[in-house]
DSSP file (Angstrom, degrees, kcal/mol; ACC not computed):
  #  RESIDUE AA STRUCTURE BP1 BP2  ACC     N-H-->O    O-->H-N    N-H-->O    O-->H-N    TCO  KAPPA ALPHA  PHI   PSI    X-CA   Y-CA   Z-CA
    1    1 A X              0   0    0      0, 0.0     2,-0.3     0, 0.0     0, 0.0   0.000 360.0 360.0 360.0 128.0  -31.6   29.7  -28.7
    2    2 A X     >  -     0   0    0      1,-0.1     4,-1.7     0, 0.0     5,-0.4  -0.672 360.0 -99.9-101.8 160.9  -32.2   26.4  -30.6
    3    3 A X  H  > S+     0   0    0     -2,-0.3     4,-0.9     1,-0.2     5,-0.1   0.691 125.7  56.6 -31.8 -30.1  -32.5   22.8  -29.4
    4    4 A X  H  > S+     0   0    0      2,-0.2     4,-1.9     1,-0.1     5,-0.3   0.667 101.1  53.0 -94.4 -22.1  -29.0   22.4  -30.4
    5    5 A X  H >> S+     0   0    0      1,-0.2     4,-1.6     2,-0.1     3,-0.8   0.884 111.3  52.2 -51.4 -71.6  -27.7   25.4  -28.2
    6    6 A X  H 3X S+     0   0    0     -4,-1.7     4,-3.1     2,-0.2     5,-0.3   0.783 104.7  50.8 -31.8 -45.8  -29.5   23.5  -25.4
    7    7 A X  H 3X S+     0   0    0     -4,-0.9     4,-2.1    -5,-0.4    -1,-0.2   0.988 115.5  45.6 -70.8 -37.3  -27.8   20.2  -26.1
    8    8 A X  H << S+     0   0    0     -4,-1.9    -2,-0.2    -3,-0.8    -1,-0.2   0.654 107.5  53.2 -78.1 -12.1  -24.3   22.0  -26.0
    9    9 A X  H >X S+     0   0    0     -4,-1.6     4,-3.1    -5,-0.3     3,-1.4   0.894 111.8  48.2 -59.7 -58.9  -24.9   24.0  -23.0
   10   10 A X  H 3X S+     0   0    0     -4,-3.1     4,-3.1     1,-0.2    -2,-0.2   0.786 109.8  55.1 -70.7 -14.8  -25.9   20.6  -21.0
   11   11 A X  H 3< S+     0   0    0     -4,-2.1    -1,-0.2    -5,-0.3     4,-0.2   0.568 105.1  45.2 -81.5  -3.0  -22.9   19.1  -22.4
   12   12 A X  H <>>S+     0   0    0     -3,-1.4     4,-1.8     2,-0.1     5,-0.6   0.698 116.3  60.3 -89.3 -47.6  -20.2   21.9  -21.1
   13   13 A X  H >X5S+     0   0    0     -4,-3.1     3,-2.1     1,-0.3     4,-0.8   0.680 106.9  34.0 -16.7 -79.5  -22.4   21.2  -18.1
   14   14 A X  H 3X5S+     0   0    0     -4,-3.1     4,-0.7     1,-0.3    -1,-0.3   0.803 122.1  50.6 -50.8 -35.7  -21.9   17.6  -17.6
   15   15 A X  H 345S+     0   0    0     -3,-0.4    -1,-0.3     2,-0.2    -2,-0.2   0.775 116.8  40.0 -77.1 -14.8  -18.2   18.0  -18.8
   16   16 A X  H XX5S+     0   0    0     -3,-2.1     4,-1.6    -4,-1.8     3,-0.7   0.653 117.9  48.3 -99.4 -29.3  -17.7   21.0  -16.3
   17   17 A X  H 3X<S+     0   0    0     -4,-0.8     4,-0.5    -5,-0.6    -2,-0.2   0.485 114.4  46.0 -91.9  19.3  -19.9   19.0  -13.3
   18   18 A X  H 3< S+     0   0    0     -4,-0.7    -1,-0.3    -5,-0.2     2,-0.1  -0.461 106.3  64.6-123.8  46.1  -17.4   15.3  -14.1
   19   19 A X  H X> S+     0   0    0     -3,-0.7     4,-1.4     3,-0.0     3,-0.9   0.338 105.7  42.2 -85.7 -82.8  -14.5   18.0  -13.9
   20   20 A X  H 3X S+     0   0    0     -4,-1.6     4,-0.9     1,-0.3    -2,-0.1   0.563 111.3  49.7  -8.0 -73.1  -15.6   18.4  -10.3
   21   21 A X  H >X S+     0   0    0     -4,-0.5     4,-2.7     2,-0.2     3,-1.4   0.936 111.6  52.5 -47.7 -56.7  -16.2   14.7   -9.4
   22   22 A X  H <> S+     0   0    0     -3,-0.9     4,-1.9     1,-0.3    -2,-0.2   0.939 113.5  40.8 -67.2 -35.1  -12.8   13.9  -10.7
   23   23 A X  H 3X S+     0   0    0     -4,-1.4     4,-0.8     2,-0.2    -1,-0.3   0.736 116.9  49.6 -68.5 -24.6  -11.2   16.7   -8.6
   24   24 A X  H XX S+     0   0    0     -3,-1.4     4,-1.6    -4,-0.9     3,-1.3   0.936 114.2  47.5-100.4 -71.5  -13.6   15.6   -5.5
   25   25 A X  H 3X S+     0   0    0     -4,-2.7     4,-1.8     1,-0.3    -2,-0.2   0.727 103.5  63.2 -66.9 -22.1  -12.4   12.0   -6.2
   26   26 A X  H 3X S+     0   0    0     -4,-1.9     4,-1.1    -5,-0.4    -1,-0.3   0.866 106.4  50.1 -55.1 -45.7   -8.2   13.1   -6.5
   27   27 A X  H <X S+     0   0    0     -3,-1.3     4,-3.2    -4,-0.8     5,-0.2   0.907 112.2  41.7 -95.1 -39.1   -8.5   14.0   -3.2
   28   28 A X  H  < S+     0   0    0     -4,-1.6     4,-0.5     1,-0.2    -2,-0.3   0.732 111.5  51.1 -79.5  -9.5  -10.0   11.0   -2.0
   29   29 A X  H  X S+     0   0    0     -4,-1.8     4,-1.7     2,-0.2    -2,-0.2   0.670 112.4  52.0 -30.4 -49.0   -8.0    8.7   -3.8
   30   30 A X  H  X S+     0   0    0     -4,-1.1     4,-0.6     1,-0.2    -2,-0.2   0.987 116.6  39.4 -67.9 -69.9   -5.0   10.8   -2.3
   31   31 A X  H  X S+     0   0    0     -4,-3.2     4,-1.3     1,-0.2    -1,-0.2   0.668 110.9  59.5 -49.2 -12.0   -6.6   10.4    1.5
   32   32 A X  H  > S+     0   0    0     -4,-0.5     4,-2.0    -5,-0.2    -1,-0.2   0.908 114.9  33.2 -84.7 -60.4   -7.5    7.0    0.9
   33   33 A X  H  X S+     0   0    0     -4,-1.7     4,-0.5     2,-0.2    -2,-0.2   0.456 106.1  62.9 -88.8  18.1   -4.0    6.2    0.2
   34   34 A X  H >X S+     0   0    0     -4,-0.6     4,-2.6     2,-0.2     3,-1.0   0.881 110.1  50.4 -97.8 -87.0   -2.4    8.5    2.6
   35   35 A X  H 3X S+     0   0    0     -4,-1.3     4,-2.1     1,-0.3     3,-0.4   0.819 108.0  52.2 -38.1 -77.6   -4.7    5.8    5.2
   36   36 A X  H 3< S+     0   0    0     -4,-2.0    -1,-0.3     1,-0.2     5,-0.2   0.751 104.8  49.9 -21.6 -61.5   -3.3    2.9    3.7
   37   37 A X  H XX S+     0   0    0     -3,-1.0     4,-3.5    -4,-0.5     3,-1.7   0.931 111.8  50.9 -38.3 -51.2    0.6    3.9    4.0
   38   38 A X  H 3X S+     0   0    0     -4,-2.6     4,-3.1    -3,-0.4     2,-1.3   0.969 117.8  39.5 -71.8 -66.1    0.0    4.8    8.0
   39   39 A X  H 3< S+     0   0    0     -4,-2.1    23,-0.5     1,-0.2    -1,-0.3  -0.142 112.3  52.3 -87.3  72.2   -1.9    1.0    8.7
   40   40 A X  H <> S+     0   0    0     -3,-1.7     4,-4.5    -2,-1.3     5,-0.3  -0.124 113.1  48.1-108.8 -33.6    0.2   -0.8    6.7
   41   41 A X  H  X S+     0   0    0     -4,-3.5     4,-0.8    -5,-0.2    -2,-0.2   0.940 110.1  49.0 -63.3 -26.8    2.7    1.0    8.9
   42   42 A X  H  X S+     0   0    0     -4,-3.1     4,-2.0    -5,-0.3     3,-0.3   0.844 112.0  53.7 -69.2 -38.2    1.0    0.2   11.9
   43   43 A X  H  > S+     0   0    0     -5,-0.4     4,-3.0     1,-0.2     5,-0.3   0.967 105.9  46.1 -49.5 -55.3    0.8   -3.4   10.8
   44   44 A X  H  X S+     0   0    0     -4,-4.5     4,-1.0     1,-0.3    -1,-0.2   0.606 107.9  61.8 -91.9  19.2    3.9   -4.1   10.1
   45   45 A X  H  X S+     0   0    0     -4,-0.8     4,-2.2    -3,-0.3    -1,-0.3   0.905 108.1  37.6 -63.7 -76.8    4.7   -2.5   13.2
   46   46 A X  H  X>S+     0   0    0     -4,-2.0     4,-1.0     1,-0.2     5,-0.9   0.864 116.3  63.6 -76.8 -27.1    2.7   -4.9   15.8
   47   47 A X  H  <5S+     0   0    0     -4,-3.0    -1,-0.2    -5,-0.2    -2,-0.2   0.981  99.7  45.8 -46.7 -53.7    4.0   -7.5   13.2
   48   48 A X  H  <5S+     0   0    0     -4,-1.0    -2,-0.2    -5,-0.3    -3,-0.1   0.923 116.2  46.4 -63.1 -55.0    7.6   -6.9   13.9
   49   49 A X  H  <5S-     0   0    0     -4,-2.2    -1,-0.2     2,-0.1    -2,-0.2   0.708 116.1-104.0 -75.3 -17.5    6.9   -7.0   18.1
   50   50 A X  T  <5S+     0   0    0     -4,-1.0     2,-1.5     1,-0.3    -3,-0.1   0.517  80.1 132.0 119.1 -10.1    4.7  -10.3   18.1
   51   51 A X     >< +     0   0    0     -5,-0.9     4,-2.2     1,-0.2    -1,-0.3  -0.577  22.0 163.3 -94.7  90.0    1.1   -8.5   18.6
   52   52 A X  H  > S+     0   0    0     -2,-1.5     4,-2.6     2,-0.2     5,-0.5   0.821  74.7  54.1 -76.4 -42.9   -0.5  -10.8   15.6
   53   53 A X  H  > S+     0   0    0      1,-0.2     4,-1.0     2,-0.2    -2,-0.1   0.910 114.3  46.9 -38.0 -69.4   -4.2   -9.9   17.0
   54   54 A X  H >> S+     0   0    0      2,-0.3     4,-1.3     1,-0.3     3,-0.8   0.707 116.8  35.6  -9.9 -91.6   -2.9   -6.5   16.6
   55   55 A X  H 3X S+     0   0    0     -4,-2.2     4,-1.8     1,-0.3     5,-0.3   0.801 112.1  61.6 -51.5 -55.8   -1.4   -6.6   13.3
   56   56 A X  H 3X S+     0   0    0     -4,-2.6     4,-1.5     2,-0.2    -1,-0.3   0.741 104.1  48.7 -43.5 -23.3   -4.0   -8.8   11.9
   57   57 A X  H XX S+     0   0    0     -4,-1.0     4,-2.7    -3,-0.8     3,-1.7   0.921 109.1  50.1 -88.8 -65.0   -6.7   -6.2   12.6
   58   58 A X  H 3X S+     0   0    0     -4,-1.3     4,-1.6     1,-0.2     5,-0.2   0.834 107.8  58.4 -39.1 -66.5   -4.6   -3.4   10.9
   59   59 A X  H 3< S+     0   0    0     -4,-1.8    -1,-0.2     1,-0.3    -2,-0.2   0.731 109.1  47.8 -19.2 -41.2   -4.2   -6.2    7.6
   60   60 A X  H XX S+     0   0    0     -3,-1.7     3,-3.6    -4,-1.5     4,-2.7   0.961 112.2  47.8 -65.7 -55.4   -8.1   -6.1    7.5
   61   61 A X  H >X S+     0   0    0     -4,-2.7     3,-2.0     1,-0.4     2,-1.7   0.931 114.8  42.4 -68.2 -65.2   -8.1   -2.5    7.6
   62   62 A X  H 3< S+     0   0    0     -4,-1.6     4,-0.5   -23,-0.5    -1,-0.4   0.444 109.0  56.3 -47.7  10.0   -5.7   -2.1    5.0
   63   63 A X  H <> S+     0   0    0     -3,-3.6     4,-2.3    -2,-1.7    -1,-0.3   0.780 112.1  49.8-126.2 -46.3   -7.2   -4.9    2.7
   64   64 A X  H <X S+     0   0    0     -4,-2.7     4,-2.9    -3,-2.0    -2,-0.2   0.871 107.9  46.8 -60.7 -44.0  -10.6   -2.7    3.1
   65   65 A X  H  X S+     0   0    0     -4,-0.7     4,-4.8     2,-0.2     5,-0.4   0.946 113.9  52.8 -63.1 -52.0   -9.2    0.8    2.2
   66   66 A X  H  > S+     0   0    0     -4,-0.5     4,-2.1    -5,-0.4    -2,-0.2   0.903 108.0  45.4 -28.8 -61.6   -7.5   -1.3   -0.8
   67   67 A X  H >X S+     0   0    0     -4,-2.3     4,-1.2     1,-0.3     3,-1.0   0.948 117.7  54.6 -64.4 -62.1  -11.2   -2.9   -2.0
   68   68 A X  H >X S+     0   0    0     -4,-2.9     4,-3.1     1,-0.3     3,-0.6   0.939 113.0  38.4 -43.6 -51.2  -12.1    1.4   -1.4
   69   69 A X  H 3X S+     0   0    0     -4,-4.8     4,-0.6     1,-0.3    -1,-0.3   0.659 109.9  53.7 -94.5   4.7   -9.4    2.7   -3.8
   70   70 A X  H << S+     0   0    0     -4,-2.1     4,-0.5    -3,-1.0    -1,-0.3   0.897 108.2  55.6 -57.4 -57.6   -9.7    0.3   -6.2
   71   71 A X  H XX S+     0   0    0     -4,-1.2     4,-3.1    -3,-0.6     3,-2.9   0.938 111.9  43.1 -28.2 -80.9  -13.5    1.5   -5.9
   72   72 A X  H 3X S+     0   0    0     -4,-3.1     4,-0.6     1,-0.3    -1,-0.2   0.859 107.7  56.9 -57.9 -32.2  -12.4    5.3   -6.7
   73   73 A X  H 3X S+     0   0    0     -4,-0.6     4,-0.9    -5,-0.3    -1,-0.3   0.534 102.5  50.3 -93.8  -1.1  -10.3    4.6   -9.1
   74   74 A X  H <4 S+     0   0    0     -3,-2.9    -1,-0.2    -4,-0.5    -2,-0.2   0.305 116.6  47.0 -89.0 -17.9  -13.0    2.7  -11.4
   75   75 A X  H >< S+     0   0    0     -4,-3.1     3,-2.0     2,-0.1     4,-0.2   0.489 114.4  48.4 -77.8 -93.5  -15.5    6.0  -10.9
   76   76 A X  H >X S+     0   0    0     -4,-0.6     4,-1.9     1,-0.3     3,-1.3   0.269 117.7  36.6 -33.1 -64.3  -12.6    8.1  -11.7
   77   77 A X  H 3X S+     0   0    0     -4,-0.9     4,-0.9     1,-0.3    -1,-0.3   0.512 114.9  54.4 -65.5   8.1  -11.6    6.2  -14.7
   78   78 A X  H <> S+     0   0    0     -3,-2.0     4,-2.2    -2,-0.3    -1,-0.3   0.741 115.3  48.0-106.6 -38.3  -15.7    5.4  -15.7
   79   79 A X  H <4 S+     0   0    0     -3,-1.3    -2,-0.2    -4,-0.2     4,-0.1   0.802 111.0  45.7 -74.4 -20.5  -15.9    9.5  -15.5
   80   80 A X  H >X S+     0   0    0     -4,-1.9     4,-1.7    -5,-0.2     3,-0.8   0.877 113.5  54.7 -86.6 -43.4  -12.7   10.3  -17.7
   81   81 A X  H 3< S+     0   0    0     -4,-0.9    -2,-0.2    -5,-0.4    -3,-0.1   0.849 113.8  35.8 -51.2 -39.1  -13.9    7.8  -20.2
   82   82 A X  T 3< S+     0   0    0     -4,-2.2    -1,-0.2     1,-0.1    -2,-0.2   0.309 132.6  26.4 -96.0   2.5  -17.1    9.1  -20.8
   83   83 A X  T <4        0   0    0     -3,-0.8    -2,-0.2    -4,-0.1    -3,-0.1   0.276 360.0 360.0-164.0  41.4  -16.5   12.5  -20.6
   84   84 A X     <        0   0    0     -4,-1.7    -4,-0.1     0, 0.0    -3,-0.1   0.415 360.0 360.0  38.9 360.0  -12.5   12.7  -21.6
């Protein structure tokens, strides 16, 4: 085995362990926006009967899961870039 075996072995590696992460990150990317759909329905929910506290607090949450899947979806794309 030469040095260059070695470099291409760790490089199916990485490409086989960022297969992984992207698949581990699909699924949270899916649940993430799963979560989003249900409290924005629950927002607009207590919007629509008058409970503003209510609604407002669901508007936070959804605005956080946003700032999350925004999040996943700059790894996933930082992991597909670097390692196609």
């Amino acid at each position: 085995m030469t040095a260059d075996d070695d470099f291409t072995l760790a490089g199916k590696a990485d490409h086989e362990q960022a297969s992984v992460w992207v698949d581990m990150l699909d699924r949270e990317i899916d649940d993430v926006s799963a979560a989003i759909d249900k409290v924005g329905q629950k927002a607009r929910a207590e919007h629509r009967v008058g409970a503003v506290d209510r609604a407002r607090r669901f508007d936070a949450e959804g605005e956080r899961l946003a700032a999350q899947l925004r999040d996943l979806h700059r790894m996933r794309r930082n992991l597909t870039d670097r390692f196609g």
